[in-house]
FILUM-717213 format. One record per residue: x, y, z negated of N, C-alpha, C, CB in turn; residue number from 0. Coordinates in steps of 0.001 Angstrom, whole numbers, always signed. Glycine has a CB too. Layout:
REC, npx, npy, npz, capx, capy, capz, cpx, cpy, cpz, cbpx, cbpy, cbpz, i
REC, X, Y, Z, X, Y, Z, X, Y, Z, X, Y, Z, NUM
...
// end
This chain:
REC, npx, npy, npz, capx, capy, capz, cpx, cpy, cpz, cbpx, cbpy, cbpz, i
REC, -90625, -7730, -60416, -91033, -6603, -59607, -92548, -6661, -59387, -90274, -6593, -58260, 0
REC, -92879, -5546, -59962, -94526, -5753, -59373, -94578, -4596, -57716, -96030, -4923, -61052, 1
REC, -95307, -4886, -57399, -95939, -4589, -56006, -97154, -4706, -55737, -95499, -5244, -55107, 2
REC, -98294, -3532, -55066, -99574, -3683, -54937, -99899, -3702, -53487, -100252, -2700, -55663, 3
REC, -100673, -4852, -53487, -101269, -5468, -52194, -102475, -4686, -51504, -101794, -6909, -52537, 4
REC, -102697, -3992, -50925, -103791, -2731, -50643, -105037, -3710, -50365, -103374, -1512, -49094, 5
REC, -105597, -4422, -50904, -106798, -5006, -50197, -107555, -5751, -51608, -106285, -6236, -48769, 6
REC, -108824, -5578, -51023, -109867, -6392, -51809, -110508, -7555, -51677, -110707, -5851, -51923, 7
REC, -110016, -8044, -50150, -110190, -9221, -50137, -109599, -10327, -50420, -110406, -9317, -49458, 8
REC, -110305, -11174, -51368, -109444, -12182, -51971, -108802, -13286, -51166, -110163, -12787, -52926, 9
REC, -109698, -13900, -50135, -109133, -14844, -49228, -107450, -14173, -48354, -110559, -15142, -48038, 10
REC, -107485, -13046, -48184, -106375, -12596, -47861, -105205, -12247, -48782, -106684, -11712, -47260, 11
REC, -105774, -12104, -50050, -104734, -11932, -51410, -104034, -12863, -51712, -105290, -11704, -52653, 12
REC, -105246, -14066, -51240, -104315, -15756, -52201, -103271, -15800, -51171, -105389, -17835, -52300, 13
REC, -103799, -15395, -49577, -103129, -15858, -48725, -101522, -15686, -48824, -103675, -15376, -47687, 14
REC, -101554, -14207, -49217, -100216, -13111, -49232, -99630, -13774, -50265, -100438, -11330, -49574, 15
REC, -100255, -13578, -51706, -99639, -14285, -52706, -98685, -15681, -52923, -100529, -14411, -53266, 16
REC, -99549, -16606, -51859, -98722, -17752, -51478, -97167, -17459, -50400, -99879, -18737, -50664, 17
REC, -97546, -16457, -49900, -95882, -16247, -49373, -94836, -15629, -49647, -95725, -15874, -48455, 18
REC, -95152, -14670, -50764, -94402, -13912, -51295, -93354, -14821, -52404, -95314, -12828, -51857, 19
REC, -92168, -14337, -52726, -91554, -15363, -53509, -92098, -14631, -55201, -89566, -15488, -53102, 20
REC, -91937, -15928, -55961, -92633, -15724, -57372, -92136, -14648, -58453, -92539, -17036, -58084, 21
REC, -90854, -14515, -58129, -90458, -13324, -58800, -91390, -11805, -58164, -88695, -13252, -58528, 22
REC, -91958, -11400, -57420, -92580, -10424, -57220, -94242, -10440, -57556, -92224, -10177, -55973, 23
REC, -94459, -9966, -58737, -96054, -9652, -59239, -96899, -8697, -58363, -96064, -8927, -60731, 24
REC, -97994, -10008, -57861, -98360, -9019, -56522, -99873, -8612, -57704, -98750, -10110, -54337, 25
REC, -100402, -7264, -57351, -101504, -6782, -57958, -102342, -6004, -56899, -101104, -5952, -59140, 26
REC, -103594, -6636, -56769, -104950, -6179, -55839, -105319, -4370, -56465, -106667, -7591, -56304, 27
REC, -105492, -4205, -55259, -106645, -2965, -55574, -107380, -3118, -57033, -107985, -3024, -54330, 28
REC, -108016, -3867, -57464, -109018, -4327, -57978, -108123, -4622, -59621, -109720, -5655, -56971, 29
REC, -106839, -4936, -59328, -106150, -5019, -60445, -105433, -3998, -61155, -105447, -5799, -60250, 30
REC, -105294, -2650, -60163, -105057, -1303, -60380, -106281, -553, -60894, -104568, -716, -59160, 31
REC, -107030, -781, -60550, -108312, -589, -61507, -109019, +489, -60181, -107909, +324, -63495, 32
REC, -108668, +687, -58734, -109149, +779, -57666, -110433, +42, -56448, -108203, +773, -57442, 33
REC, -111587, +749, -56987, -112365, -17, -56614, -113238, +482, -55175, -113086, -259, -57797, 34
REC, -112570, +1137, -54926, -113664, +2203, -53752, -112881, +1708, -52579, -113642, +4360, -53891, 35
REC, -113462, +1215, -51672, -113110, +1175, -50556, -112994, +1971, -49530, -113515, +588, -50311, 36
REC, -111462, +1365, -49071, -110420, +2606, -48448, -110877, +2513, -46527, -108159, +2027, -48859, 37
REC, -111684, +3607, -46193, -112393, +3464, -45030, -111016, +3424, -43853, -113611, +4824, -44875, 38
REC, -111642, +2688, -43091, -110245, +2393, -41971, -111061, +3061, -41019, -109610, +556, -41446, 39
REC, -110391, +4228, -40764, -110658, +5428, -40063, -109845, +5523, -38353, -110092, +6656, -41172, 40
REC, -108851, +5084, -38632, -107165, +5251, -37546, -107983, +4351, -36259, -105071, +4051, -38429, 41
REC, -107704, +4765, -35108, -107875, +3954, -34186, -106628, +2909, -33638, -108345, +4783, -33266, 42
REC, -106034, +2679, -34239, -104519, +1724, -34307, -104575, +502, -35437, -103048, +2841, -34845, 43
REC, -104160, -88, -35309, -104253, -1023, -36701, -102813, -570, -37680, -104183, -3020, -36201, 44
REC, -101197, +211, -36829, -100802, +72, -37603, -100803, +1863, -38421, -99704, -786, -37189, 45
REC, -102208, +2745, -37635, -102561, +3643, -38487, -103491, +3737, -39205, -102587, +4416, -38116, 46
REC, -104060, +2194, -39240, -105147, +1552, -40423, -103818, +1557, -41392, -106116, -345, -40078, 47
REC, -103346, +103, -41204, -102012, -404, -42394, -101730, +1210, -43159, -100061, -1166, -41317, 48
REC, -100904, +2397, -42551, -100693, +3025, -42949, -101634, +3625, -43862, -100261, +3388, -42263, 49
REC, -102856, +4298, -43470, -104083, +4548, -44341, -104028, +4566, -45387, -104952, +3905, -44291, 50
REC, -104057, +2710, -45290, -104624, +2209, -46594, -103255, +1915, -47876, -105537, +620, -46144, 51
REC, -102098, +1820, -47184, -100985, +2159, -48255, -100638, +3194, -48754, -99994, +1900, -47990, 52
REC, -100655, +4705, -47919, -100852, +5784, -48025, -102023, +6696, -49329, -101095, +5826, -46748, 53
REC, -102993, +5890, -48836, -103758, +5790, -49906, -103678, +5779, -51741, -104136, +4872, -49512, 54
REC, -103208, +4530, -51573, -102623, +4161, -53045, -101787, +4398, -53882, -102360, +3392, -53167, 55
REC, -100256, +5231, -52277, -99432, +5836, -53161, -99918, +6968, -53327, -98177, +5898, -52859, 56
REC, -100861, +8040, -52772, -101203, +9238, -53402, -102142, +9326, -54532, -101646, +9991, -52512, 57
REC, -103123, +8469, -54728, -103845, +8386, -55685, -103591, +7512, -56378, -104846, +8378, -55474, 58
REC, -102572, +6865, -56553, -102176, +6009, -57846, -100766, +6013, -58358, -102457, +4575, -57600, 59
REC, -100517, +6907, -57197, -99045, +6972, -57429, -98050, +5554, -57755, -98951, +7921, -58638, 60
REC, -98223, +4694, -56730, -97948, +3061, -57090, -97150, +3008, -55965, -99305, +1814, -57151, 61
REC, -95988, +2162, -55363, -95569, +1821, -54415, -96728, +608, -53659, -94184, +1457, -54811, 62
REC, -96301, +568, -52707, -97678, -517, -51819, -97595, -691, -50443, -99284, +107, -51866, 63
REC, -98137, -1937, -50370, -98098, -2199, -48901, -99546, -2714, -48404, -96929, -3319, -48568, 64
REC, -99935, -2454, -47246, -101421, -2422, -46792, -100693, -3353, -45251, -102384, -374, -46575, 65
REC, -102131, -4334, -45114, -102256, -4652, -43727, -103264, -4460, -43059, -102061, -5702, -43501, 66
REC, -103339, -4565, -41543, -104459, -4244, -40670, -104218, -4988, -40036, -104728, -3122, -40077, 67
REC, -104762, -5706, -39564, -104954, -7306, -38304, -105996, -7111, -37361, -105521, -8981, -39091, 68
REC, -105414, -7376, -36396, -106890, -7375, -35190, -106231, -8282, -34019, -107447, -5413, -34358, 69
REC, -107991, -9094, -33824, -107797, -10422, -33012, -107803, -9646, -31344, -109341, -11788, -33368, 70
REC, -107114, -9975, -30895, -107150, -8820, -29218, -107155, -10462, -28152, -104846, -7258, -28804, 71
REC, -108629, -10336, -27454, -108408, -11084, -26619, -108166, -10603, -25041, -109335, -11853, -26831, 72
REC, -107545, -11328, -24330, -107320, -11009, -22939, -108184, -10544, -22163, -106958, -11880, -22347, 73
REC, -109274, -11406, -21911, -110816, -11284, -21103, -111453, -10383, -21360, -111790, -12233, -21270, 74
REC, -111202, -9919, -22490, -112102, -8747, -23392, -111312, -7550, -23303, -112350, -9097, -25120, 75
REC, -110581, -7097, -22666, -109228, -6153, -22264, -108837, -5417, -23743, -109657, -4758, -20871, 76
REC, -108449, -7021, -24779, -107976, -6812, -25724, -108595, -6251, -27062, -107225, -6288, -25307, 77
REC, -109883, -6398, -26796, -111245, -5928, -27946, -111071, -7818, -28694, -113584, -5350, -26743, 78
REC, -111400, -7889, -29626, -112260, -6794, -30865, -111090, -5892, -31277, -112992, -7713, -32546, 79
REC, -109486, -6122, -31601, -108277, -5659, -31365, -109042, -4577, -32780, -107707, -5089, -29499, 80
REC, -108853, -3526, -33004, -108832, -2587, -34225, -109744, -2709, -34738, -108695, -1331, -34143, 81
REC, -111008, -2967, -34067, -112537, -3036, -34517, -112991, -4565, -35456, -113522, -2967, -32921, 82
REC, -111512, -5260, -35005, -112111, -7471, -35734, -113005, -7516, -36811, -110600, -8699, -36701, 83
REC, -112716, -6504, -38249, -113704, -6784, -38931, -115195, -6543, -38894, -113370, -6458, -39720, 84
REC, -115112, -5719, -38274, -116677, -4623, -37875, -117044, -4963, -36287, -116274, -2455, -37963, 85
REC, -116582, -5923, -35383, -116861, -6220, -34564, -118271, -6367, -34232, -116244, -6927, -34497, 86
REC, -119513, -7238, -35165, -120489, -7642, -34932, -121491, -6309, -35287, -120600, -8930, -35602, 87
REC, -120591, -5419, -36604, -121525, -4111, -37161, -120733, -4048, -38228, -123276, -4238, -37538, 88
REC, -121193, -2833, -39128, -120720, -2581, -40200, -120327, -3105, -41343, -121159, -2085, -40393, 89
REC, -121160, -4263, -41101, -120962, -4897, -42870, -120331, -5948, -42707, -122334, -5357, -43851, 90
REC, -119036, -6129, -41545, -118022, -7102, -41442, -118476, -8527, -41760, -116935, -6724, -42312, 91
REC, -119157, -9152, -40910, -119794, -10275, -41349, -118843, -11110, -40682, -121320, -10458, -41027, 92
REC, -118072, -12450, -41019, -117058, -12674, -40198, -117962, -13842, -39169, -115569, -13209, -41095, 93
REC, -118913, -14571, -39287, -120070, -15335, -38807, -120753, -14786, -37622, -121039, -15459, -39850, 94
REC, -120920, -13568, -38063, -121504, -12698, -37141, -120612, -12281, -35901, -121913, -11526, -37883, 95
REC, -119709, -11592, -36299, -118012, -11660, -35574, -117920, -12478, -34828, -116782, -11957, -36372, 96
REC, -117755, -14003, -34970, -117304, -14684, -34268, -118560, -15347, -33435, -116428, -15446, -34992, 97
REC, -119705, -15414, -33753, -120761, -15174, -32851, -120920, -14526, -31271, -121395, -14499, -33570, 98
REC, -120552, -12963, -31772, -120345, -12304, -30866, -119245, -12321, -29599, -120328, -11492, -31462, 99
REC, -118040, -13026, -30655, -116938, -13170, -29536, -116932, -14638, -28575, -115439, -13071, -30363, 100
REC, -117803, -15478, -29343, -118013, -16632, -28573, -119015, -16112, -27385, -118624, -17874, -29516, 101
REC, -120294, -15490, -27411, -120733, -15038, -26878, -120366, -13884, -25187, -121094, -14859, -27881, 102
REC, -119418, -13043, -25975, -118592, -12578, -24825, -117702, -13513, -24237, -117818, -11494, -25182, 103
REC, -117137, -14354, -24806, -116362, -15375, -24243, -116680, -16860, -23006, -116000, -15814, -25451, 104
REC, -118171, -16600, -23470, -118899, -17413, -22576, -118757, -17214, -20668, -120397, -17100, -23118, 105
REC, -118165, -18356, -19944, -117912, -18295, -18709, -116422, -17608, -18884, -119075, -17534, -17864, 106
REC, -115209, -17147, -19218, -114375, -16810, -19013, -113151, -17795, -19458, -114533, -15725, -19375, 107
REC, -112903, -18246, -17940, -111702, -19443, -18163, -110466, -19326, -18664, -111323, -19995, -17075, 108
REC, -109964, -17656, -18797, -108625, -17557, -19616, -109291, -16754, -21070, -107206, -16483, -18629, 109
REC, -108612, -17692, -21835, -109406, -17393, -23469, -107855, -17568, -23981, -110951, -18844, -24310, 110
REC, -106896, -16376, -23690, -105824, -16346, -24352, -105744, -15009, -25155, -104757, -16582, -23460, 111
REC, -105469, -15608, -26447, -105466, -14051, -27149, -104621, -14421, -28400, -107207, -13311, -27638, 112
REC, -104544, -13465, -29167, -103420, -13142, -30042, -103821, -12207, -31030, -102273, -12612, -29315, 113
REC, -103363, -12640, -32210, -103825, -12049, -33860, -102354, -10929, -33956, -103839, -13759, -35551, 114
REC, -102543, -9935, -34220, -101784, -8302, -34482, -101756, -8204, -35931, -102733, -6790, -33830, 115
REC, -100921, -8117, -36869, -100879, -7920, -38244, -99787, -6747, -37506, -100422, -9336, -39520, 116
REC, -100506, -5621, -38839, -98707, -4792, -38990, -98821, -4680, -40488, -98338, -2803, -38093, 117
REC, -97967, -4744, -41207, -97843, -4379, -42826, -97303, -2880, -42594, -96602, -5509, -43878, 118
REC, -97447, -2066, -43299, -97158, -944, -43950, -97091, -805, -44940, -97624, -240, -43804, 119
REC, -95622, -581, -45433, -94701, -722, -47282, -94576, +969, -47182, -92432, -1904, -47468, 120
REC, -95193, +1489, -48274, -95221, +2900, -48640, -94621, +3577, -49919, -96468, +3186, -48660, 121
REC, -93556, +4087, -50101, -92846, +3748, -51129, -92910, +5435, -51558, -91313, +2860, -50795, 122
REC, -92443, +6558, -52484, -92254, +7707, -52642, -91049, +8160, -51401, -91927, +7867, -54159, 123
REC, -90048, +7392, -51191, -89141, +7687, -50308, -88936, +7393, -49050, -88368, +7455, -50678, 124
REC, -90130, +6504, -48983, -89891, +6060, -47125, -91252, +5235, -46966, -88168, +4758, -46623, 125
REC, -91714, +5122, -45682, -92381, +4442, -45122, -92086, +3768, -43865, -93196, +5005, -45106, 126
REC, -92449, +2155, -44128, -91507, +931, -43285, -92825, +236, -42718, -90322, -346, -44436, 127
REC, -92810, -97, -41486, -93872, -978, -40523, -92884, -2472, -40333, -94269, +2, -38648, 128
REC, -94029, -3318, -40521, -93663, -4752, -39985, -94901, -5458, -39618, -92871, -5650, -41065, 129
REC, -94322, -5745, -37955, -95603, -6638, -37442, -95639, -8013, -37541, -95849, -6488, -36090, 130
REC, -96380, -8525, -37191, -96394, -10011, -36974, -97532, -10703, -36011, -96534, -10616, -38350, 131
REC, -97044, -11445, -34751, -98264, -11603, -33551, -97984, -12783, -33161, -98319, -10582, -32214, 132
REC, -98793, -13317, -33636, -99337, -15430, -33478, -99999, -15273, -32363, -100676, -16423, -34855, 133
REC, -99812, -15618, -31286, -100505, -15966, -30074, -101469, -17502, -29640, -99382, -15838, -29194, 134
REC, -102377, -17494, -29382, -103285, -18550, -28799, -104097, -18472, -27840, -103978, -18961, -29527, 135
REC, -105296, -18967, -28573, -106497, -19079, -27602, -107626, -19293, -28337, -106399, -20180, -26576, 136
REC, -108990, -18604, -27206, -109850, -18939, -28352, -110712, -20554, -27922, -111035, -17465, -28596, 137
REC, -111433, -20885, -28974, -112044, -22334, -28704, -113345, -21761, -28333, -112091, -23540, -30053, 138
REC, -113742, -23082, -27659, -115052, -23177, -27149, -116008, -22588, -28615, -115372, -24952, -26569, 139
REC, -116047, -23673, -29537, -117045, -23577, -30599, -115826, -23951, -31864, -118575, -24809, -30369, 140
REC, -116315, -22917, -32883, -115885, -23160, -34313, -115451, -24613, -34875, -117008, -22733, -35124, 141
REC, -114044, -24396, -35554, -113785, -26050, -35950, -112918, -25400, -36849, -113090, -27404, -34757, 142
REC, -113104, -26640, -38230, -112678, -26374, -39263, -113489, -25361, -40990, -111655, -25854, -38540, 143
REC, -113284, -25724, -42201, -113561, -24525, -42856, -112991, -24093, -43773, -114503, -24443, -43201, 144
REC, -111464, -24059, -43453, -110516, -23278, -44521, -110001, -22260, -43647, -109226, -24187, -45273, 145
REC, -109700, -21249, -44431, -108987, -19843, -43685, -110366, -18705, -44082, -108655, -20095, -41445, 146
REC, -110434, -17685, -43253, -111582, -16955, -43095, -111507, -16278, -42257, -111982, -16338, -43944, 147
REC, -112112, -15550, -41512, -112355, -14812, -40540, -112643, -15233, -39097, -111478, -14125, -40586, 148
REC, -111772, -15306, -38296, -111951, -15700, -37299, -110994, -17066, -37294, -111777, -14627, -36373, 149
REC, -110469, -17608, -38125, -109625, -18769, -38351, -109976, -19809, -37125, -109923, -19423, -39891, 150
REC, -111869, -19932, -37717, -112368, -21176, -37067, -112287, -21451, -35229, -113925, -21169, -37553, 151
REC, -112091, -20429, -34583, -111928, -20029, -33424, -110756, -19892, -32984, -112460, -19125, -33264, 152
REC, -109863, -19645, -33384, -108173, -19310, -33096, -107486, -20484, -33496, -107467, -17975, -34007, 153
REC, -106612, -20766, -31972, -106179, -21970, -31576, -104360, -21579, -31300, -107201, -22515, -30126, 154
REC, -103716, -21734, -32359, -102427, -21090, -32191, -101287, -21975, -31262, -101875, -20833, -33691, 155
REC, -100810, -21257, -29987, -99931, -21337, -29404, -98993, -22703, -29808, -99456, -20119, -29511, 156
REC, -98992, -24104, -29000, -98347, -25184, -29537, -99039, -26335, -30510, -97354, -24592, -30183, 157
REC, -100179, -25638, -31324, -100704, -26473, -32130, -102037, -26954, -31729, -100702, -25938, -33307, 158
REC, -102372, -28449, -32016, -103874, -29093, -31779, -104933, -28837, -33057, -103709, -30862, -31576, 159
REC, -104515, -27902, -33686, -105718, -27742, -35033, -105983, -25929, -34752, -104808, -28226, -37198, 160
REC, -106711, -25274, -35371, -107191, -23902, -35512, -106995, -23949, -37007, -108769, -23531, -34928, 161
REC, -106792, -22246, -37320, -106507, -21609, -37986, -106878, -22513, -39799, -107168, -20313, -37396, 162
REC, -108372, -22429, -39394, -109422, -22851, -40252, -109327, -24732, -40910, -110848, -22525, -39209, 163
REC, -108639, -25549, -39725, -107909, -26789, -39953, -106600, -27368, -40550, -107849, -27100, -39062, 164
REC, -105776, -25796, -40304, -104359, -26050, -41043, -104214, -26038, -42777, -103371, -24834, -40494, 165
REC, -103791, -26074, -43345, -103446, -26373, -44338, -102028, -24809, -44838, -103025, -28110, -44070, 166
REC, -102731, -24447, -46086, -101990, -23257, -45819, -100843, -22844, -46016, -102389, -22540, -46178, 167
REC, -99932, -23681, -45800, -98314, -23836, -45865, -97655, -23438, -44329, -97875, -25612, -46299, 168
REC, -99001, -24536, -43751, -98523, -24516, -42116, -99148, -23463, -41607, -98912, -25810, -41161, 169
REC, -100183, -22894, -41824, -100606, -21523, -41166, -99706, -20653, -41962, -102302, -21067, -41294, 170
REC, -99475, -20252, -43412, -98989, -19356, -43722, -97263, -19260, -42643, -99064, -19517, -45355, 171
REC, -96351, -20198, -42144, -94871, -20413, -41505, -95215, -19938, -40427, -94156, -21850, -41358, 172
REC, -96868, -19867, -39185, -96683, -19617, -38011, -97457, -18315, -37703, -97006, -20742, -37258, 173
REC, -98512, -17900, -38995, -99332, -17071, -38973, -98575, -15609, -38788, -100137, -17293, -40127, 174
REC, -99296, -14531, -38074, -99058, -12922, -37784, -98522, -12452, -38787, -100233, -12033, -37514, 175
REC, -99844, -12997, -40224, -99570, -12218, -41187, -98048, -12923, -42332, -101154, -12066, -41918, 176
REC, -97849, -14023, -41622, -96580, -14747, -42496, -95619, -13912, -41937, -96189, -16513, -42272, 177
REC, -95384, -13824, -40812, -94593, -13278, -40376, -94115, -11726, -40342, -94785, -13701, -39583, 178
REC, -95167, -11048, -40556, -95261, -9568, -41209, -94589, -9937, -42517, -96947, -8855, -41433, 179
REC, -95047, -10298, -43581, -94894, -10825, -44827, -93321, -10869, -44987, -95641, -12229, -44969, 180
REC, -92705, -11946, -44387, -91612, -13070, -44178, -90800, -11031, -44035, -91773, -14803, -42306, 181
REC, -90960, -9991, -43105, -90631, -9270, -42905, -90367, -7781, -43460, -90994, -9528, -42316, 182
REC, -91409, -8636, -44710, -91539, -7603, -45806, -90606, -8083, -47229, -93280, -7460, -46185, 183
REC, -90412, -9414, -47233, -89744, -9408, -48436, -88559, -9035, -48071, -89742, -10578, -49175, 184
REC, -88062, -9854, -46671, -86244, -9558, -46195, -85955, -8148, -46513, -85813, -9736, -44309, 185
REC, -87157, -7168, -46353, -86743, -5868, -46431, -86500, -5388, -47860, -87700, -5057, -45772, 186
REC, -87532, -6017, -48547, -87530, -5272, -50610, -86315, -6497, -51348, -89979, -5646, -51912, 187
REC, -85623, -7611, -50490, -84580, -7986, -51049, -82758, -7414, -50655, -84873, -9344, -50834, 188
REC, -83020, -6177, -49627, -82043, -6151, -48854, -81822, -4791, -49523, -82230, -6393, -47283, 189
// end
């Protein structure tokens, strides 16, 4: 079965790719021969997800599934939340990003927050939402350098390592987006 993954970022492709089971041929934007980036317009993340799957089935006429993730912290009355990649400015710097949120985070003793994935599977005959929400906290200062984004900062609920420290077997079993995922195959095997 092939299936197209709505995104161009690769650190998030390997990610997906590693959870999906091997019988399903996952193919990037980039492997559809789609190279223009699909502006996330929706003020929702899961009317980003939609967007950008929406997208692909009208102009490529491909079945597909798109995600949208946003880090929502408490103190911050749930910001960066739709805005995570573009948090710092436009050109999604994830360095910059997490700069900023350490920055707002400075002096605020509850640093509990939580990563929002929704997948959106867009098919000719139906369109299906699946979320997935890893809860933590954020750290004082950056630790670790595997993952990307805000990895290095996000301290998941139960565990003594961040995002960026785990190893990606164990983030992929507890992660938002595993769990979106985990929610997407049960559905294209059922």
């Amino acid at each position: 079965m092939k299936l197209v993954f709505a995104t161009h970022n690769q650190h998030k492709f390997r990610e997906v790719k590693e959870l999906v089971p091997s019988h399903i041929e996952l193919l990037s934007l980039t492997d559809i021969g789609c190279f223009e980036d699909i502006p996330e317009t929706e003020p929702t993340i899961e009317g980003n997800a939609l967007l950008k799957a929406r997208y692909v089935l009208n102009n490529y006429g491909l079945s597909c599934f798109a995600d949208d993730t946003g880090l929502e912290v408490k103190a911050l009355d749930g910001a960066p939340g739709v805005y995570s990649a573009r948090f710092a400015g436009p050109e999604n710097n994830a360095d910059a990003n997490m700069k900023k949120l350490l920055r707002l985070m400075n002096g605020h003793a509850d640093r509990s927050a939580r990563f929002k994935t929704i997948i959106a599977y867009c098919t000719s005959e139906s369109e299906e939402l699946f979320p997935g929400i890893c809860k933590g906290e954020i750290l004082q200062h950056p630790r670790g350098d595997k993952g990307f984004g805000y990895d290095p900062v996000f301290l998941p609920e139960g565990y003594e390592y961040s995002f960026a420290e785990m190893d990606q077997t164990t983030k992929g079993a507890i992660s938002h987006r595993g769990q979106a995922i985990e929610k997407l195959v049960l559905h294209l095997s059922t």
